[in-house]
C-alpha positions in Angstrom: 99.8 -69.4 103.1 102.8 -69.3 105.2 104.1 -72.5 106.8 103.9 -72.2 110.6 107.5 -70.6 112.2 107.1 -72.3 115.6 106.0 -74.7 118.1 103.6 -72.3 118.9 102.2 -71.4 115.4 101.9 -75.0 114.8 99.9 -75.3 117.9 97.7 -72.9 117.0 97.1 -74.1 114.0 96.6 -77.3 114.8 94.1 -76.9 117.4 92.1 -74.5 115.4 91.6 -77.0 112.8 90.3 -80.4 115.0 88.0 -77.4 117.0 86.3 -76.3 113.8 86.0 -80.0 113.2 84.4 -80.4 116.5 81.8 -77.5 115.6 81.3 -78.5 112.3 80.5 -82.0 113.7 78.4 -80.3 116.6 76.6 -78.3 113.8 76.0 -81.3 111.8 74.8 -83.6 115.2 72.5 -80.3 115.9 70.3 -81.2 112.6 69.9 -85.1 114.0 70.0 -85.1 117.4 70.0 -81.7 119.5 70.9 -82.5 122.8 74.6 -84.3 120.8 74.8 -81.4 119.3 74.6 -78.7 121.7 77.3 -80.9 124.1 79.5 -81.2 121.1 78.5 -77.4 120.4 79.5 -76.7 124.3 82.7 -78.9 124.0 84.3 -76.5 120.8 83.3 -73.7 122.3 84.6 -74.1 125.4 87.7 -75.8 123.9 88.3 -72.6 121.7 88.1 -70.2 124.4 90.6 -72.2 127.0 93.0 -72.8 123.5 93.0 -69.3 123.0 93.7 -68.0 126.7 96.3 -71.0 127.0 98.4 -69.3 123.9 97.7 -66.1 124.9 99.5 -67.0 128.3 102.2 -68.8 126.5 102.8 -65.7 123.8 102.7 -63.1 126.7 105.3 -64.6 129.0 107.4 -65.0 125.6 107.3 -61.4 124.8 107.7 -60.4 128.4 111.1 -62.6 128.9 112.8 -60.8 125.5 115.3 -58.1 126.5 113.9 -54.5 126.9 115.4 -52.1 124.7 118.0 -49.1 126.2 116.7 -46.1 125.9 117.7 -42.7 127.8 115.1 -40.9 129.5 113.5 -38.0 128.7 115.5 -35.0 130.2 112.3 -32.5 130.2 110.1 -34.8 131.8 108.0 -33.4 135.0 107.0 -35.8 137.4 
């Protein structure tokens, strides 16, 4: 596995591995006590899905700000 190239990367990472802690933990409260577990449950979940639009943001605005490549237009193109 490749180390992590960025800030980003490492977040990523990072948050993906205490979330799959949380659900393992949620998964594990779920056998005990079931009302635990489905709030820990809740809490990964929803914790994944916010992670994963926050870097999705984050990526996107990177990839908008980079320079646009130059190239000509088509000549034969009909509006």
């Amino acid at each position: 596995m490749a180390a992590p190239r960025d800030s980003l990367e490492r977040l990523w990472s990072t948050t993906g591995i205490l979330l799959q802690a949380v659900l393992l933990v949620g998964v594990l409260a779920a056998v005990g006590d079931r009302r635990v577990g489905a709030w820990l449950l809740l809490a990964a979940v929803t914790g994944l899905v916010l992670t994963h639009l926050a870097i999705s943001f984050v990526a996107y605005r990177r990839v908008m700000r980079r320079a646009w490549p130059q190239v000509r237009p088509l000549d034969d193109w009909d509006d």
